[in-house]
C-alpha positions in Angstrom: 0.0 0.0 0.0 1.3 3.7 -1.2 1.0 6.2 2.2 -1.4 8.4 2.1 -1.3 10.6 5.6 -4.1 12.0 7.5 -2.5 15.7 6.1 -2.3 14.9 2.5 -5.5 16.6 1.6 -4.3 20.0 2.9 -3.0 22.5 0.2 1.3 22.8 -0.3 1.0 26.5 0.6 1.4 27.4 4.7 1.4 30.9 5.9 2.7 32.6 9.4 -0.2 34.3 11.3 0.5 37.9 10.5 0.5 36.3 7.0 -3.1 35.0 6.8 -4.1 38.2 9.0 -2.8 40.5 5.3 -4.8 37.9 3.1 -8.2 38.2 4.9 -7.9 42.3 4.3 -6.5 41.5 1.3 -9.9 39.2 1.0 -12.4 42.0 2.5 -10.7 44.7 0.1 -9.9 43.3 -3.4 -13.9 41.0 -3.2 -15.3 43.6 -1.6 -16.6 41.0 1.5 -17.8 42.3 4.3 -16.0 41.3 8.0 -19.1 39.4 8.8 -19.6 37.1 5.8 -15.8 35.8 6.0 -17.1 35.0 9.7 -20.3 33.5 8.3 -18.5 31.5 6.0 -15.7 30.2 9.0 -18.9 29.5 11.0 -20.8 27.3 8.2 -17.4 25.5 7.4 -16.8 24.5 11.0 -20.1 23.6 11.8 -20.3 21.4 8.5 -17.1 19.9 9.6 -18.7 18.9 13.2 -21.5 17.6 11.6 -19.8 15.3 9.6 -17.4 13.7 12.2 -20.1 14.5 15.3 -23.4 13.3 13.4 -25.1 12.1 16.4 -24.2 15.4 19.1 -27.1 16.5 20.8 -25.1 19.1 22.9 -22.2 21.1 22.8 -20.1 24.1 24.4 -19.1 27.1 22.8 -16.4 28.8 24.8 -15.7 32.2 22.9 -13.1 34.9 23.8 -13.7 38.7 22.5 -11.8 38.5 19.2 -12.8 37.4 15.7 -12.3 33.9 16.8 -15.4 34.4 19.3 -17.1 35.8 16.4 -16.5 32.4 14.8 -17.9 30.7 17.5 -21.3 32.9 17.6 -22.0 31.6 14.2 -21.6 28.1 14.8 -23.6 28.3 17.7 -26.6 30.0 16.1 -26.5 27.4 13.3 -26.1 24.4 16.0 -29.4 25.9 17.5 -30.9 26.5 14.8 -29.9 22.9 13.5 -31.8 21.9 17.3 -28.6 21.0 19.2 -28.4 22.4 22.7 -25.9 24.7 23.0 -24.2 26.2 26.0 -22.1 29.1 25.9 -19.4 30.2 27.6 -17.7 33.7 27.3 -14.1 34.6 28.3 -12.9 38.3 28.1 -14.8 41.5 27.4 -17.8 41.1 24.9 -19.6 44.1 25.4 -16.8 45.6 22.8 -16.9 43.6 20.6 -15.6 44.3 16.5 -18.4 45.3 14.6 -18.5 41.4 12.4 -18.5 40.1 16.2 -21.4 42.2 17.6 -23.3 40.9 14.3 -22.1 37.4 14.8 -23.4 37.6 18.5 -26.7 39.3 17.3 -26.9 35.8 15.1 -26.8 33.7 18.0 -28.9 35.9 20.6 -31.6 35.5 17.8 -30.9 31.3 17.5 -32.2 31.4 21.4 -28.0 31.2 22.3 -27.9 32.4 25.9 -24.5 33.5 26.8 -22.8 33.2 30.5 -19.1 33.9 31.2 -16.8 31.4 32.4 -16.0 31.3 35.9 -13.6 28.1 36.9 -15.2 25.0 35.3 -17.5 24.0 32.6 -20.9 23.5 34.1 -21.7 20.9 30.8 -22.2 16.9 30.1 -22.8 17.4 26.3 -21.4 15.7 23.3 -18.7 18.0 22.3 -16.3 21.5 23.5 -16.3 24.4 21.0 -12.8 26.1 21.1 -13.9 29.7 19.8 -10.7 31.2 22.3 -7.8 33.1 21.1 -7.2 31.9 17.5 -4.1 33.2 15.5 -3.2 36.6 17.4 -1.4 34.5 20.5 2.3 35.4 20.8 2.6 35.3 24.5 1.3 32.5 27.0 -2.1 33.1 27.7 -3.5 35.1 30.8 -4.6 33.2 33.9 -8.0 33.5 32.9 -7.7 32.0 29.6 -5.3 29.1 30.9 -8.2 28.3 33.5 -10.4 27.9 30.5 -8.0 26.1 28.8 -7.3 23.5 31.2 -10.7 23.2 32.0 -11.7 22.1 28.2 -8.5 19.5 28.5 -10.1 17.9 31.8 -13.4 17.3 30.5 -14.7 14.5 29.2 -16.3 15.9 25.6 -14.1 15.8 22.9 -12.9 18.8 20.8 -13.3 20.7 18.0 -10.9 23.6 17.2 -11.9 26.9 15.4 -9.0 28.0 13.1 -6.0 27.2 16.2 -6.4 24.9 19.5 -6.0 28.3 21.9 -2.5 28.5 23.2 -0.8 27.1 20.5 0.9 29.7 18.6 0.2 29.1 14.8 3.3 30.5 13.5 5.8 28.2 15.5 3.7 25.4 16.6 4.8 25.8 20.3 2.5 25.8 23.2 2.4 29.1 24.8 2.1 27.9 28.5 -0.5 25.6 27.7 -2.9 24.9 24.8 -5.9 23.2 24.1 -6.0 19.0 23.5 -8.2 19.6 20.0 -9.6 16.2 18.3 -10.1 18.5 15.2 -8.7 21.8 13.9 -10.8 23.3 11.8 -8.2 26.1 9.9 -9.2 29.0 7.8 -7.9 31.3 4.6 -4.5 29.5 4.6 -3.1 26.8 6.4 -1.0 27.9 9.8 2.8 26.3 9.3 2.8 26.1 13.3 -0.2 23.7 13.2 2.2 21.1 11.2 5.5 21.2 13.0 6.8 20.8 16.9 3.6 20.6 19.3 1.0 21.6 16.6 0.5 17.8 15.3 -0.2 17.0 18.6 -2.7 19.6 19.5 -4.9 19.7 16.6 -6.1 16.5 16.0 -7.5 16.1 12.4 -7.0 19.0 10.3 -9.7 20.1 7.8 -9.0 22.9 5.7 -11.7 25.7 4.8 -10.4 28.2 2.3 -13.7 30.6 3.1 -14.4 30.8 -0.7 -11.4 33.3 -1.3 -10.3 33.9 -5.1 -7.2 31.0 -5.4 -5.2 34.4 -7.1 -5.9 36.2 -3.8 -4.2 33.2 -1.9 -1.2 32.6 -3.9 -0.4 36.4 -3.9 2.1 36.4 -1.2 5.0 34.5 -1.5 4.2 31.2 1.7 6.4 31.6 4.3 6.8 27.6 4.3 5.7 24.6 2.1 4.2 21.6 3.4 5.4 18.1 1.6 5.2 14.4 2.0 5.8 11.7 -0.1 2.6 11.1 -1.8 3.1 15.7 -2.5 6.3 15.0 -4.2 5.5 12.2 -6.3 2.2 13.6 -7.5 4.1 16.9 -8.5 6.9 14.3 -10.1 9.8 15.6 -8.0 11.3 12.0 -7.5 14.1 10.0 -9.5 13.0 9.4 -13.0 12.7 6.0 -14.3 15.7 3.4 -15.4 16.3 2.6 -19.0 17.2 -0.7 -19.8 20.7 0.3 -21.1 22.0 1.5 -17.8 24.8 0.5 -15.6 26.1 1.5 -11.7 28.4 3.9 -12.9 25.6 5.8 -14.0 24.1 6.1 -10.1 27.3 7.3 -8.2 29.2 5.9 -5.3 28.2 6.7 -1.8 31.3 6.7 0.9 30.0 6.2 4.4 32.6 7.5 6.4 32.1 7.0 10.8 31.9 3.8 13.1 34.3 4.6 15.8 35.0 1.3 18.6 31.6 0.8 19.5 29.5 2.2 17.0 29.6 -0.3 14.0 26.1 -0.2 13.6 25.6 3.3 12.5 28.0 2.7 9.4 26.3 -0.4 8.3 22.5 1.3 8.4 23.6 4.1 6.6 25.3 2.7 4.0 22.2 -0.2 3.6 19.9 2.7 3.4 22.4 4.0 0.4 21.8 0.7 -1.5 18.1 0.5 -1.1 17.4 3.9 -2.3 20.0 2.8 -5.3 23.4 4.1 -5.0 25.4 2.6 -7.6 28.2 1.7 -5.9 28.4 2.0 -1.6 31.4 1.9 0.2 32.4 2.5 3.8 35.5 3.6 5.4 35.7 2.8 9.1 37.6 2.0 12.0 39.6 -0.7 11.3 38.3 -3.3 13.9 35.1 -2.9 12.2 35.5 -3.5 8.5 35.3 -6.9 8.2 32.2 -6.8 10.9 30.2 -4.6 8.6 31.3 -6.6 5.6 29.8 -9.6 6.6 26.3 -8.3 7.4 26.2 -6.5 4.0 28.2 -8.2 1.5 27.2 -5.6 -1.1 29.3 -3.3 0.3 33.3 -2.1 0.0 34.7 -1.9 3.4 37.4 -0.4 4.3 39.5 0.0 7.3 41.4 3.4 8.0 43.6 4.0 10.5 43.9 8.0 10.1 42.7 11.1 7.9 45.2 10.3 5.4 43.8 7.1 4.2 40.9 8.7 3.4 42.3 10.5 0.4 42.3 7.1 -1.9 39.1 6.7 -1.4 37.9 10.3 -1.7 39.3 9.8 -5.8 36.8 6.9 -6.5 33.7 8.3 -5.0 31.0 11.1 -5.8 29.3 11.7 -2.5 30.2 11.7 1.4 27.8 10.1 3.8 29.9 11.6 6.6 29.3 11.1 10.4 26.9 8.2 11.6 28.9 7.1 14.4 32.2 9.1 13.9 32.4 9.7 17.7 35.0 12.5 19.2 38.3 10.7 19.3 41.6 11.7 18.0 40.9 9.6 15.4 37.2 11.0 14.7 39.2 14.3 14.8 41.5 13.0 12.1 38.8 11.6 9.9 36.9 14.9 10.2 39.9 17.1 9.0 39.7 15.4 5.8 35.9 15.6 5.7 35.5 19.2 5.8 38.2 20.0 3.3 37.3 17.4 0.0 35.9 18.8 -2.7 32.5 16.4 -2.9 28.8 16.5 -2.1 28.2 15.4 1.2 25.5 14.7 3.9 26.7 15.7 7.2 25.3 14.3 10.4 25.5 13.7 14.1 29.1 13.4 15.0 29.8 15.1 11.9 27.9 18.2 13.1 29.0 17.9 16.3 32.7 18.1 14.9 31.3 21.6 12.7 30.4 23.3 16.1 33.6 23.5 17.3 35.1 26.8 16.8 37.9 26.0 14.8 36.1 23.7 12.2 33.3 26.1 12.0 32.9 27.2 7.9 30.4 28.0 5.3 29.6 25.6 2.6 29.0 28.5 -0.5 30.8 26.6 -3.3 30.2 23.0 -1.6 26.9 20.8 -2.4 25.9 20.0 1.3 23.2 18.5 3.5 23.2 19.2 7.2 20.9 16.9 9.5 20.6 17.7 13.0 18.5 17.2 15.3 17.3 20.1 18.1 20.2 19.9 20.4 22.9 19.4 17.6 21.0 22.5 16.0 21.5 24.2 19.4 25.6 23.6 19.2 25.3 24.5 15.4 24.0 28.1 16.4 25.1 28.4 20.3 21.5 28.5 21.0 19.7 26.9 23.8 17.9 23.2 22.7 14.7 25.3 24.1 15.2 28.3 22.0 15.3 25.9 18.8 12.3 24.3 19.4 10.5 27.9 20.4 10.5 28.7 16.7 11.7 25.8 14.5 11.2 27.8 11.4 13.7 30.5 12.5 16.4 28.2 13.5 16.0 26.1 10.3 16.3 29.4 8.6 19.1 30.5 10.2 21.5 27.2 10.1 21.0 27.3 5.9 22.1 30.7 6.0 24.7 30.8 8.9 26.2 27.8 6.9 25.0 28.3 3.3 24.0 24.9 3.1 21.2 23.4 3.2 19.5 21.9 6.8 17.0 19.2 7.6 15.8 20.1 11.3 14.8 16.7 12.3 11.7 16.2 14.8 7.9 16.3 14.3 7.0 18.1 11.5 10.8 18.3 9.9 12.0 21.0 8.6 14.1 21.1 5.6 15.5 24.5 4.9 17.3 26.3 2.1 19.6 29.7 2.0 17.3 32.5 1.0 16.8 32.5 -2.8 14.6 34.3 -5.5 13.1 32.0 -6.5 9.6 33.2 -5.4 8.9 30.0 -3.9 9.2 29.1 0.6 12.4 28.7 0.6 11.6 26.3 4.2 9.5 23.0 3.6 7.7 21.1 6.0 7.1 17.5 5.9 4.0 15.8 7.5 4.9 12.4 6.8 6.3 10.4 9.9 5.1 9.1 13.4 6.1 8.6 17.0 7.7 5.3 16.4 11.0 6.8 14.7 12.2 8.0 18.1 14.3 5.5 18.5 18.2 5.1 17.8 19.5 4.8 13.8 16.6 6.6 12.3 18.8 9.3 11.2 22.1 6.8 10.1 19.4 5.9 7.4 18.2 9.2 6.7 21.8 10.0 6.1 21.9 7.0 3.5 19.2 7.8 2.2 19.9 11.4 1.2 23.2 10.8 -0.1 22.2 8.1 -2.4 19.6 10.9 -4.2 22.8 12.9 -4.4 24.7 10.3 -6.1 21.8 9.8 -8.8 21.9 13.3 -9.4 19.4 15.4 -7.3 20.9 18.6 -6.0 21.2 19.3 -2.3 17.4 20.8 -2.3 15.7 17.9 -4.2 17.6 15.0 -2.5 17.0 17.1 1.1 13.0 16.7 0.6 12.4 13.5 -1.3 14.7 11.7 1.4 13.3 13.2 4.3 9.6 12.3 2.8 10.5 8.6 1.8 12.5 8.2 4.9 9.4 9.2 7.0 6.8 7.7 4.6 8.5 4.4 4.8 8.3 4.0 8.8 4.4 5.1 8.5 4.0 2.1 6.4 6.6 0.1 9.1 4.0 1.4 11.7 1.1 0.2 9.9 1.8 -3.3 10.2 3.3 -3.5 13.5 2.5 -0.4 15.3 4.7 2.2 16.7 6.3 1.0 19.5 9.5 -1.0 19.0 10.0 0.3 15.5 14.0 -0.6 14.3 15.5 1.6 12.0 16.2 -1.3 9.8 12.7 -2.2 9.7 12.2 0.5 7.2 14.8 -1.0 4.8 12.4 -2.5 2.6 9.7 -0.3 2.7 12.7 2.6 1.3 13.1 0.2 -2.1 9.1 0.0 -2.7 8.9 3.9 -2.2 11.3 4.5 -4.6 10.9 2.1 -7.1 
């Protein structure tokens, strides 16, 4: 079975939140739409959304702050009454000033027979179903006491949840929870897709996704240039950005030679995934050099493979003359020999994908450099981000986007920013395109040790069959993470190997 993810359906463009704020008055001016009907037309989509995952609900709760996300919630309410669902509603904040498309919203309800009551400490309710009509988009700052009160008292009850545009508290430009956020079952999103709702703690606050583009002109939408693009393997193939077919008259010259280069005393294992994941994805030619207690080890559990043992940096310059791509890192350690190998890393002349020790290595002040005239992948994870840009681990993951921006253009490479949601990111170009792509394949199950020894395989094999740096970055991260949602399909998430995607890497690509 191909993957198809939950997120699939949503459009490739993703916006920040001041973003989709300019397209809605860019909406209400160039259309001529009043404030109110874009709020009627969030209202009908969400409630149309509820009704077709929560047919049988006989009662929910609205809880509506002041802003236009209340507004929201006004409308759906009147059309839940009006539809004869009970409604209860609860009010946060100061509603007797509300915006003018609010006031009207709140006429709508008051008319539907909605009686509104503000929230004081718990939800008084034992309906079918919690409203989040909150804070929406404008959060940048963890939310007052009286909001978090509300907050936490939608995550303790029983009802599930349906979000209105953003689960409140969860800031839609980063995906990070401002203090605390709501525990949404659903998201329903408006205008644009948020890129914080995809990435860090978004996946795991908003549930389902659906996607209500309010009826906006498509021109209107595509006017800004997205801030971020979302991909997954199913994206890529439909918009035919994966290795072309083989002819018949080929030959492994034709698909380069991979040189996994790592496996310090103890760490054979990381050599021999990467390099396996380089002949699944269909490398040419894959060859290893490692610490010389390990080559014959590795040789024996893939006899594909050239192994080779080296003993300093200086060996490494044979090898560098029959090769066309650097798989450097998995497992390199921080030894004086690491040290050595990595002195001849930095300074070849050939493609490479640079991870974990590798990275750790390019921190260090003296091996710190920019990779202009150099085709090359970076892939850390948060905290070897953090020693990438002397930032805090928690600063990284505060604004993902940011510090995926900042590594490609610190190091004029470009970065995959591992985690939920990854990020791969480029060095700012005119393209007119994001220049930062998000991938929503992937799952829970690939935190566990080697998933990124393949990933590193796997990216350097596109290299060696010709993708650039950008192309092999995105199709690699997508198959990688495409390939353990179809491992976790069969077995389930927990207890996932990193080899167990091995196979599942060849069907993808083939």
């Amino acid at each position: 079975m191909r993957p198809y993810s939950a997120k699939d359906h949503l459009p490739g463009r993703l916006h920040s939140a001041a973003q989709v704020r300019a397209l809605d008055a860019a909406a209400i001016a160039a259309e001529n739409i009043a404030g109110f009907e874009l709020m009627e037309r969030a209202g009908e989509s969400a409630f149309a959304c509820l009704l077709g995952r929560w047919s049988q609900a006989e009662h929910i709760c609205v809880v509506a702050g002041p802003g236009n996300n209340g507004g929201d919630g006004y409308v759906l309410a009147a059309l839940a009454a009006y539809h004869g669902l009970a409604v209860t509603f609860y009010t946060l904040g100061d509603h007797s000033v509300l915006s003018d498309s609010s006031e009207q919203a709140r006429s709508m309800a008051q008319k539907a027979g909605v009686v509104a009551k503000p929230f004081v400490d718990r939800l008084e309710f034992d309906g079918d179903l919690i409203v989040d009509a909150l804070l929406g988009t404008g959060l940048n700052a963890p939310a007052k006491a009286e909001y978090a009160a509300a907050i936490e008292a939608i995550n303790r009850h029983a009802a599930q949840v349906i979000a209105l545009d953003v689960p409140s508290g969860l800031n839609a430009t980063t995906g990070q929870v401002m203090g605390c956020a709501v525990e949404a079952d659903m998201t329903v999103t408006f205008v644009a897709v948020k890129q914080g709702l995809l990435t860090c703690d978004g996946p795991d606050r908003c549930g389902e996704i659906a996607y209500a583009a309010l009826d906006i002109d498509d021109e209107i939408l595509r006017s800004p240039v997205p801030t971020s693009e979302r991909i997954s393997w199913d994206r890529l193939e439909r918009l035919g950005q994966t290795l072309p077919p083989r002819t018949g008259n080929s030959h492994k010259g034709q698909f380069g030679h991979v040189l996994v280069v790592g496996g310090d005393q103890g760490m054979t294992g990381a050599v021999a995934m990467c390099a396996e994941a380089a002949c699944r994805i269909g490398a040419g030619l894959v060859s290893s050099a490692t610490h010389p207690d390990h080559a014959v080890l590795i040789n024996v559990r893939l006899p594909e493979l050239m192994s080779h043992g080296v003993g300093s940096g200086l060996e490494l310059a044979p090898l560098f003359e029959k090769v066309s791509v650097l798989a450097a890192g998995p497992g390199l350690g921080r030894s004086s020999w690491s040290g050595l190998l990595f002195q001849q890393l930095i300074s070849a002349d050939l493609p490479m994908v640079l991870d974990a020790d590798g990275l750790n290595w390019l921190a260090q002040k003296p091996w710190k450099r920019t990779f202009a005239d150099r085709q090359v992948v970076l892939t850390p994870h948060p905290a070897e981000a953090a020693r990438l840009l002397e930032w805090t681990t928690a600063e990284i993951q505060q604004d993902r986007f940011r510090a995926a921006s900042e590594l490609a253009a610190q190091y004029q490479a470009v970065v995959v920013l591992k985690g939920q949601g990854t990020l791969v990111a480029r060095p700012a170009s005119d393209s007119g395109k994001a220049d930062v792509a998000v991938c929503t394949d992937g799952n829970p199950g690939m935190s566990s040790g080697g998933m990124g020894d393949v990933l590193t395989g796997v990216i350097a094999a596109l290299l060696a069959q010709g993708m650039t740096p950008w192309e092999a970055a995105r199709l690699g991260v997508c198959l990688h993470s495409a390939a353990a949602d179809m491992a976790v399909r069969e077995f389930g998430s927990r207890g996932m190997l990193a080899t167990d995607l091995m196979n599942h890497l060849r069907k993808l690509n083939n």
